[in-house]
C-alpha positions in Angstrom: -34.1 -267.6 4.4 -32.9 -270.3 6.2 -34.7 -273.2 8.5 -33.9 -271.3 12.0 -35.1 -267.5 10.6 -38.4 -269.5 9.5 -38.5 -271.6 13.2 -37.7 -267.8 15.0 -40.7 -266.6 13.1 -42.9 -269.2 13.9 -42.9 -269.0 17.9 -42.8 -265.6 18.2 -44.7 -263.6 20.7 -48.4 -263.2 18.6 -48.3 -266.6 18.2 -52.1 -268.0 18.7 -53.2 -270.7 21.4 -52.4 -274.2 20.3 -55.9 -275.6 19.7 -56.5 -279.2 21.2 -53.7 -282.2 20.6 -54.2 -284.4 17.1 -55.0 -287.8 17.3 -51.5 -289.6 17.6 -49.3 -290.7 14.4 -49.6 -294.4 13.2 -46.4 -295.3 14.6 -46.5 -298.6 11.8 -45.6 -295.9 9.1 -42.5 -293.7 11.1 -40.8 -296.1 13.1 -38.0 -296.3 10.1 -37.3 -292.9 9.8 -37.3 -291.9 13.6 -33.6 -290.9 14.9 -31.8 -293.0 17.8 -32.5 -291.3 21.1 -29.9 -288.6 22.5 -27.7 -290.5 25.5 -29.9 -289.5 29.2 -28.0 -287.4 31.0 -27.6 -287.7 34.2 -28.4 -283.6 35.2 -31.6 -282.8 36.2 -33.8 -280.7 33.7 -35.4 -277.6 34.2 -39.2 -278.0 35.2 -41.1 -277.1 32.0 -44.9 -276.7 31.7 -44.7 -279.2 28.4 -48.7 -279.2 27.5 -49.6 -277.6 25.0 -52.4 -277.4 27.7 -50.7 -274.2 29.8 -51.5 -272.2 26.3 -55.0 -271.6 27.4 -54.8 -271.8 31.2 -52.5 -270.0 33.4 -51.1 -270.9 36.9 -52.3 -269.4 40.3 -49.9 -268.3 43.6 -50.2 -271.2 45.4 -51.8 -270.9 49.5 -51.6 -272.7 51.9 -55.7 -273.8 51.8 -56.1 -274.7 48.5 -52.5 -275.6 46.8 -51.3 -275.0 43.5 -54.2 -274.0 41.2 -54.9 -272.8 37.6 -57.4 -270.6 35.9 -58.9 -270.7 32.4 -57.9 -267.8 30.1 -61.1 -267.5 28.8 -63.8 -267.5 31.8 -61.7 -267.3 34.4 -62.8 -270.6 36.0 -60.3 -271.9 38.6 -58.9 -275.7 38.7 -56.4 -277.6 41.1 -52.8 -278.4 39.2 -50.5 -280.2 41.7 -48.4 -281.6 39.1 -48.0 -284.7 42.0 -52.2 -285.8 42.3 -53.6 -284.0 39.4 -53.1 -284.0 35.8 -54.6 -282.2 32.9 -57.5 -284.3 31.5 -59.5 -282.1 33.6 -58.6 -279.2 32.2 -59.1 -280.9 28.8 -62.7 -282.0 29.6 -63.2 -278.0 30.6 -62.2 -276.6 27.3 -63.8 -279.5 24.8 -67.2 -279.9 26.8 -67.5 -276.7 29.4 -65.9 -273.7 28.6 -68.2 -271.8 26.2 -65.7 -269.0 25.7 -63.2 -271.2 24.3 -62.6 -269.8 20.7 -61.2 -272.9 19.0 -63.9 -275.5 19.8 -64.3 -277.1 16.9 -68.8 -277.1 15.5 -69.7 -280.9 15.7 -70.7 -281.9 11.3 -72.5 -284.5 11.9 -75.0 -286.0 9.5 -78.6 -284.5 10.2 -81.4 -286.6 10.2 -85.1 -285.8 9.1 -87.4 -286.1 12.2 -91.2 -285.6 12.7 -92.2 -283.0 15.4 -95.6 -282.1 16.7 -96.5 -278.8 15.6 -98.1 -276.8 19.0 -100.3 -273.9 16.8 -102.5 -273.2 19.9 -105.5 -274.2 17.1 -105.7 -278.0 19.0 -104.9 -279.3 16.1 -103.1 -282.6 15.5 -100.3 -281.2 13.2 -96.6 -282.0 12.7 -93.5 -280.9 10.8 -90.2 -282.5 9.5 -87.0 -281.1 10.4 -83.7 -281.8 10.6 -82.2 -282.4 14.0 -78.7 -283.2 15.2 -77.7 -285.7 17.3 -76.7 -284.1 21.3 -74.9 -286.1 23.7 -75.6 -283.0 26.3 -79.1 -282.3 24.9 -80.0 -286.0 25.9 -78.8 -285.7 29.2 -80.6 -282.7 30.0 -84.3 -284.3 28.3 -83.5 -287.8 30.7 -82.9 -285.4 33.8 -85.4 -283.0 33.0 -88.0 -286.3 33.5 -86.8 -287.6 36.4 -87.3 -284.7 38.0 -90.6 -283.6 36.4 -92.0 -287.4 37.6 -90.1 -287.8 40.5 -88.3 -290.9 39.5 -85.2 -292.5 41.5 -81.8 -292.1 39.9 -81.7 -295.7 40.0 -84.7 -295.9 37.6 -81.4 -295.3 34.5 -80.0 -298.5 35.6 -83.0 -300.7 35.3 -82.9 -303.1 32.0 -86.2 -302.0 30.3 -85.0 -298.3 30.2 -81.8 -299.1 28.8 -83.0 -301.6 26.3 -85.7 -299.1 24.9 -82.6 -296.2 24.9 -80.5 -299.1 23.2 -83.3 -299.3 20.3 -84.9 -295.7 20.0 -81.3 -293.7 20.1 -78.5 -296.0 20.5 -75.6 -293.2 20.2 -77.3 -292.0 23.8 -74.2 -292.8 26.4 -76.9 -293.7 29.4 -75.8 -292.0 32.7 -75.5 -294.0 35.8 -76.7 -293.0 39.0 -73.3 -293.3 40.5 -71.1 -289.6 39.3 -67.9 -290.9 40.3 -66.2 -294.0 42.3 -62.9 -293.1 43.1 -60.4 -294.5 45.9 -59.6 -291.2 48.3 -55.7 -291.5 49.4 -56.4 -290.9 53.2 -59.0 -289.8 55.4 -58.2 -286.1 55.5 -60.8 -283.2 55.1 -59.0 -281.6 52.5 -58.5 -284.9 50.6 -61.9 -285.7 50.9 -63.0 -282.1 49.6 -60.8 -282.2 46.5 -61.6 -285.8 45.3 -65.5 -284.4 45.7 -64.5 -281.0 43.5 -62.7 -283.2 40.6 -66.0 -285.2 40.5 -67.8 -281.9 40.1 -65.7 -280.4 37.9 -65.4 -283.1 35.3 -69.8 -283.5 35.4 -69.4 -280.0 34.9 -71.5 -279.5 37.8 -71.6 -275.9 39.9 -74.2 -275.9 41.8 -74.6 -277.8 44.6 -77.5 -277.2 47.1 -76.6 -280.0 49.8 -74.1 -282.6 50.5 -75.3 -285.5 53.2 -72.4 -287.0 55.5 -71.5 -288.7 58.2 -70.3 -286.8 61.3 -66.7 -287.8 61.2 -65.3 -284.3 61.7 -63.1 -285.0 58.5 -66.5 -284.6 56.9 -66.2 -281.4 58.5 -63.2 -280.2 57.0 -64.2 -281.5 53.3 -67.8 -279.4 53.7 -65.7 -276.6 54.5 -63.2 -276.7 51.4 -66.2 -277.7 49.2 -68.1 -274.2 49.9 -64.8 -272.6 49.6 -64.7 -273.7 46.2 -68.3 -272.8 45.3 -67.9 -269.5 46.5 -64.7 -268.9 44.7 -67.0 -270.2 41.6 -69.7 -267.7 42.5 -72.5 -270.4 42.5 -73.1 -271.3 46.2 -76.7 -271.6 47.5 -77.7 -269.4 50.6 -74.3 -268.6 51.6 -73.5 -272.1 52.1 -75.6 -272.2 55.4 -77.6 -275.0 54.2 -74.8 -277.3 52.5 -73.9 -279.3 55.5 -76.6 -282.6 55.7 -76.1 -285.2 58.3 -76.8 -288.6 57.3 -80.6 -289.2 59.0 -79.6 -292.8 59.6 -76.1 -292.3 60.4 -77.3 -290.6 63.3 -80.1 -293.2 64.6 -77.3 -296.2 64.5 -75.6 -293.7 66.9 -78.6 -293.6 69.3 -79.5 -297.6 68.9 -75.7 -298.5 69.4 -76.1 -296.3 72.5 -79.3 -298.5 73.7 -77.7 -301.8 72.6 -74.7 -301.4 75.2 -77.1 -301.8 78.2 -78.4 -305.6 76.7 -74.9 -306.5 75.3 -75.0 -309.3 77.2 -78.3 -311.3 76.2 -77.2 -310.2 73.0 -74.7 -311.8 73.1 -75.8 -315.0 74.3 -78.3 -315.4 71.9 -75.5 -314.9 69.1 -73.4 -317.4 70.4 -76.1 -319.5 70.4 -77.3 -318.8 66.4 -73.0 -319.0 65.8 -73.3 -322.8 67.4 -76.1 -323.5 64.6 -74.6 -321.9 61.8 -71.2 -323.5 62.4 -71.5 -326.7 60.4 -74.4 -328.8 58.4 -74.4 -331.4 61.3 -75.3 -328.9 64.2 -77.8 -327.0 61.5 -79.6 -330.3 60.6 -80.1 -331.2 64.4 -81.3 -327.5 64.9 -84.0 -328.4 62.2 -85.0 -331.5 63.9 -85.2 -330.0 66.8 -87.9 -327.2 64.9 -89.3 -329.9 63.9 -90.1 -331.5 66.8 -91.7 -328.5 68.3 -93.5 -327.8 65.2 -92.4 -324.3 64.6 -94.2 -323.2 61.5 -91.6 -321.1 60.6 -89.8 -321.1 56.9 -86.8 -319.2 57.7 -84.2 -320.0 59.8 -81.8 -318.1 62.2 -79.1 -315.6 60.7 -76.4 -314.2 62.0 -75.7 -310.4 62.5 -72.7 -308.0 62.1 -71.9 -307.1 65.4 -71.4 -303.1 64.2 -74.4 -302.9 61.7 -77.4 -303.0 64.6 -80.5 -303.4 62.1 -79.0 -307.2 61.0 -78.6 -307.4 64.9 -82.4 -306.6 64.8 -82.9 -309.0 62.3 -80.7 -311.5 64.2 -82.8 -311.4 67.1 -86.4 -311.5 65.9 -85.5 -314.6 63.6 -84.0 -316.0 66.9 -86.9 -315.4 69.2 -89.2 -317.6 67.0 -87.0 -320.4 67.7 -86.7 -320.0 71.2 -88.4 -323.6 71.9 -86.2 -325.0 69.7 -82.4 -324.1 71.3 -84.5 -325.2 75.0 -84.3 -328.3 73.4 -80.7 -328.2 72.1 -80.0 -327.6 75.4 -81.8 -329.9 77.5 -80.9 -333.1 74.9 -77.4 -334.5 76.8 -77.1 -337.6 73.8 -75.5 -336.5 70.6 -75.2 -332.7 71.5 -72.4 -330.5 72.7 -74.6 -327.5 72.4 -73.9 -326.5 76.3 -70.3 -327.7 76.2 -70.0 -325.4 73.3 -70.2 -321.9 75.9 -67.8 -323.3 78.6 -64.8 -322.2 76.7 -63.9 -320.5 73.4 -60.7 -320.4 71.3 -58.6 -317.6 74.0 -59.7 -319.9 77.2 -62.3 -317.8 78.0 -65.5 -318.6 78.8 -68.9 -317.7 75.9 -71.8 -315.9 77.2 -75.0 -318.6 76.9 -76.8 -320.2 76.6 -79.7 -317.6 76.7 -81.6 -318.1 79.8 -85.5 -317.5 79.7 -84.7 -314.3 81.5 -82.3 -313.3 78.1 -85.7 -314.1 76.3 -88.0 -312.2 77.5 -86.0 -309.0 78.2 -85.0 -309.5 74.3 -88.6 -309.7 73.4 -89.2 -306.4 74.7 -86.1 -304.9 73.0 -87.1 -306.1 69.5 -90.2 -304.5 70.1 -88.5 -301.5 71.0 -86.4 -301.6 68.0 -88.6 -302.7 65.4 -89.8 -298.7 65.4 -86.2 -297.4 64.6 -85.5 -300.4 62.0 -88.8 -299.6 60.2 -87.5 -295.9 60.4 -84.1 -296.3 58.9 -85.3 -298.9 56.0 -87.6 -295.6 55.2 -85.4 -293.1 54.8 -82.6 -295.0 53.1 -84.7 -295.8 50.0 -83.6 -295.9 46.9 -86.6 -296.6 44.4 -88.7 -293.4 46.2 -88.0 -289.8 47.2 -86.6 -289.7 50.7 -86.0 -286.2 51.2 -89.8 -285.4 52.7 -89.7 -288.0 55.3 -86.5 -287.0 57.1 -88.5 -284.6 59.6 -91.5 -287.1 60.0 -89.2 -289.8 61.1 -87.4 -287.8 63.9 -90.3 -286.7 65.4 -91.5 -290.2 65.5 -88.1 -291.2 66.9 -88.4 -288.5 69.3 -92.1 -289.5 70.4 -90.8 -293.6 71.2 -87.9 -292.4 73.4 -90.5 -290.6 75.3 -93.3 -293.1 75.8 -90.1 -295.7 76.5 -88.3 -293.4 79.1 -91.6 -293.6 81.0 -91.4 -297.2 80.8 -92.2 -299.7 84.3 -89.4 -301.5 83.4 -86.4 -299.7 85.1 -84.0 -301.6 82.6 -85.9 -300.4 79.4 -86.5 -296.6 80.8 -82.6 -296.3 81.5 -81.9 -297.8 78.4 -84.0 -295.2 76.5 -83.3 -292.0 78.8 -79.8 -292.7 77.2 -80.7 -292.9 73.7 -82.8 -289.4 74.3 -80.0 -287.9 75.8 -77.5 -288.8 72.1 -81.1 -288.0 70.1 -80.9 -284.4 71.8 -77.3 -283.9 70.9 -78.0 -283.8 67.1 -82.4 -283.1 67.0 -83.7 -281.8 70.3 -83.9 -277.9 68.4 -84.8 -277.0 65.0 -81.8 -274.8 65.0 -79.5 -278.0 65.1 -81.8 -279.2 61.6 -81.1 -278.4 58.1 -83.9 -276.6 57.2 -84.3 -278.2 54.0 -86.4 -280.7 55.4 -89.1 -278.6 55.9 -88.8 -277.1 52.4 -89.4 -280.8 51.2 -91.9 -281.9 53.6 -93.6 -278.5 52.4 -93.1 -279.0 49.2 -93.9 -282.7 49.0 -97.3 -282.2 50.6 -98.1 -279.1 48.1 -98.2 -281.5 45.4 -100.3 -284.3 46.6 
């Protein structure tokens, strides 16, 4: 028979799946005996699935929602395909790691090592036995998050040194996790692009479950929330429906209700910024600051720092590091030899005149307002932790926030008592009913306080 009758036999129709790609050919020991090239030619070619990967998966009628998509032969589980943002080393990771009805996995040989276990006979008994074990990438991943959730641990406590030295020593073939599942650039700000760069992350951790997902309250959040329970329902694995996915960032929301309350003192703010940028500008005007602390005998070690004007808790910070110096820009001010601190606020680089210096009427109201604020800065440094569980506090904290509006809108000073009837009227858009609150942070609170 000749060479085509044997190539017409071999692709026939009962042909089986071709199991994963070998590694690639040492291309030292073929280069000499590799043809030339055929001449390109300048017709198009027909679109042809070339992966030897479309043997085990097969492709979906695209809609309109969820584009072009693919579905495993062998358990049916559905991936994206756009041949345009996604490629196949998804679908790759599916059938070597997560599929377990794939047929043609090969059983991992690895040598077996002998390994002293404590023997649990019920008799109380100090006992052990040697067996051989097998060394489990996945097995140690489950054992490392089965304790940080048995002792509560932050998932940063995988990135500290000590734990990675001892994992380094006791079983360095362990691949340590990091906190951080994925950090990927997302091509724009759409919903759906958002939602599918969030499913690739889940579906290459292999990861089906999902009880919540905290946002922001960009309504392109919205739309990514929305594609992501699509998915899980399409996977079967949603929680609840869904109904408790969407979680809105705690602090997210109370930089909406400070920003709100820092719009009414924008501009002793902003006089006492201008003042700390005058400082801060050069070594000359900072060493005549210090001498000027000096001469008042502030006992204060730090010195003044300057905020970002959209990030309100470093304007917090800006402000109560400023107050403490107050004494010392009077003097700045009030010294005509050797200073061009009040020249400095007649005119700035467009021609237009700087708010400042702060008058002693910018001082006291400020001192008010940092006491005002120091309640939602100590709130917001709370729930963004990241060496503790956070999930407990979330309700605590609002109804705290919720108890200082009140007391403030009730306020003798009229300024103040505007300022925070505004911030309870943004506080009420998101918190003023439980039905507008994920329920989950009762379950937490509840759950927290069951085990202390």
């Amino acid at each position: 028979m000749d060479s085509s009758s044997e190539n017409s036999s071999a692709t026939g129709n009962n042909e089986m799946p071709s199991p994963l790609p070998p590694p690639p050919l040492n291309t030292s020991q073929t280069t000499q005996h590799v043809p030339p090239l055929p001449p390109k030619s300048k017709r198009k070619r027909p679109n042809k699935q070339t992966s030897s990967m479309w043997d085990h998966f097969t492709k979906m009628e695209a809609s309109a929602k969820d584009g072009a998509r693919c579905k495993c032969n062998y358990c049916s589980k559905d991936y994206a395909c756009d041949s345009i943002n996604c490629g196949t080393s998804t679908l790759w990771k599916h059938l070597r790691n997560q599929c377990k009805k794939y047929p043609y996995r090969e059983e991992n040989k690895g040598q077996t090592t002998l390994t002293l276990v404590p023997k649990n006979d019920g008799k109380g008994a100090n006992a052990s036995n040697f067996v051989t074990t097998l060394f489990s990438q996945s097995a140690c991943r489950l054992a490392c998050a089965k304790m940080i959730i048995m002792n509560e641990l932050s998932f940063k406590f995988v990135e500290i040194e000590g734990f990675r030295h001892f994992c380094s020593i006791a079983c360095p073939k362990f691949d340590v996790p990091s906190r951080i599942l994925s950090f990927c650039q997302v091509a724009n700000h759409k919903g759906e692009t958002i939602g599918r760069a969030i499913e690739s992350c889940l579906l290459e951790w292999g990861i089906d479950k999902i009880f919540t997902i905290t946002v922001d309250n960009a309504s392109s959040n919205d739309v990514a929330i929305s594609y992501v329970k699509r998915r899980l329902k399409s996977w079967k694995s949603i929680v609840l429906d869904g109904k408790l996915l969407h979680m809105r960032c705690c602090a997210h929301i109370i930089n909406l209700i400070v920003n709100d309350g820092l719009k009414d003192m924008n501009d002793s703010i902003a006089s006492v910024r201008n003042a700390v940028r005058y400082v801060r500008s050069s070594p000359k005007r900072m060493e005549k600051f210090k001498a000027c602390v000096k001469q008042e005998k502030i006992q204060c070690k730090a010195l003044v720092c300057l905020d970002v004007a959209t990030r309100w808790n470093s304007t917090y910070l800006m402000l109560e590091h400023a107050i403490k110096f107050e004494k010392a820009f009077k003097i700045l001010e009030e010294e005509k030899e050797d200073s061009d601190f009040v020249e400095y606020f007649k005119e700035d680089d467009r021609g237009n005149k700087r708010l400042g210096p702060p008058s002693a009427s910018d001082w006291l109201a400020l001192s008010v307002f940092i006491r005002f604020l120091k309640g939602f800065y100590e709130t917001t440094t709370k729930i963004s932790g990241s060496s503790y569980v956070t999930s407990n506090v979330g309700y605590k904290e609002i109804n705290k926030v919720q108890f200082v509006l009140k007391k403030w809108s009730n306020n003798n000073n009229s300024v103040l008592s505007l300022m925070a009837m505004n911030m309870k009227t943004k506080f009420d858009k998101y918190w003023d009913s439980l039905e507008k609150m994920n329920k989950l942070m009762f379950v937490a609170m509840v759950m927290i306080l069951g085990t202390s």
